[in-house]
C-alpha positions in Angstrom: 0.0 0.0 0.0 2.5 2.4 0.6 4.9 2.1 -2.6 1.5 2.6 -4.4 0.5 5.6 -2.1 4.0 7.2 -2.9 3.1 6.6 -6.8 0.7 8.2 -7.0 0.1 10.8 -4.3 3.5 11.8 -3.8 5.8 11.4 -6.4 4.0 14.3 -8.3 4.3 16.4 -5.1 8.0 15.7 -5.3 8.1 16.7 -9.0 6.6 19.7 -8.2 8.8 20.9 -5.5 11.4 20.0 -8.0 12.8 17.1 -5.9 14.0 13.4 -7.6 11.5 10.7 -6.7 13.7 7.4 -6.5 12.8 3.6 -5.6 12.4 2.0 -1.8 15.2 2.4 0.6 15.8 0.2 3.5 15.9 0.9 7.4 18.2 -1.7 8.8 20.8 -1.4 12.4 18.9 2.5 13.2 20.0 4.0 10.1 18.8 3.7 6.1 21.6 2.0 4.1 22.5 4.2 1.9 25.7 2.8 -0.1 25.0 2.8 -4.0 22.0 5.1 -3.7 22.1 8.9 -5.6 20.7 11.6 -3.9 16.7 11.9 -4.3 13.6 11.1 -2.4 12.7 7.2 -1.4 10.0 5.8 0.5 10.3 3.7 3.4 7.8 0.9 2.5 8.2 -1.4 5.9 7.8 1.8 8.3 5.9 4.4 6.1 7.8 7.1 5.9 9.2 9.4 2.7 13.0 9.8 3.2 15.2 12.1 1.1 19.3 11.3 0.9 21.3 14.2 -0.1 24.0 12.3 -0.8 25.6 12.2 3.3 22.6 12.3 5.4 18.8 10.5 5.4 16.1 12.8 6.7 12.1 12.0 6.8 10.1 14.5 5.2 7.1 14.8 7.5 4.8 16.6 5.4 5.3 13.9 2.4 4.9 10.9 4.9 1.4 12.9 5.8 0.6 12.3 2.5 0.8 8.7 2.7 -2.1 8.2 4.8 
C-alpha cells in the first residue's frame, strides 16, 4: 500500500517541488543503508515514511509521509 501511495500521491508532489523521486530504501541497524543510492527522495515501505538522501545524510520529510495516509 504504501509504494503505491507514494506513486501516486506523492511522487507528483515531489516533482513539483522539483525534488527526484527514487525507488524503496531500506531501514536496517537504526540507520537507512544508503551505499549505491544517488541523492533523491525514497520511501520507506516497511515503516511508512518518505525519506530524502542528499547524498551524506537521510532525513524523513514529514509533510510527504502525511501524504501517505
Amino acid at each position: 500500500y504504501n509504494h503505491a501511495a507514494f506513486d501516486t500521491k506523492v511522487a507528483p508532489a515531489l516533482r513539483e517541488a522539483g525534488k527526484n523521486p527514487r525507488s524503496n530504501i531500506t531501514f536496517k541497524d537504526g540507520k537507512y543503508k544508503t551505499k549505491g543510492k544517488t541523492p533523491g527522495v525514497y520511501i520507506d515501505v516497511e515503516n511508512g515514511k518518505v525519506i530524502e538522501f542528499d547524498g551524506n545524510v537521510a532525513v524523513e520529510l514529514k509533510e510527504y509521509t502525511a501524504l501517505l495516509r
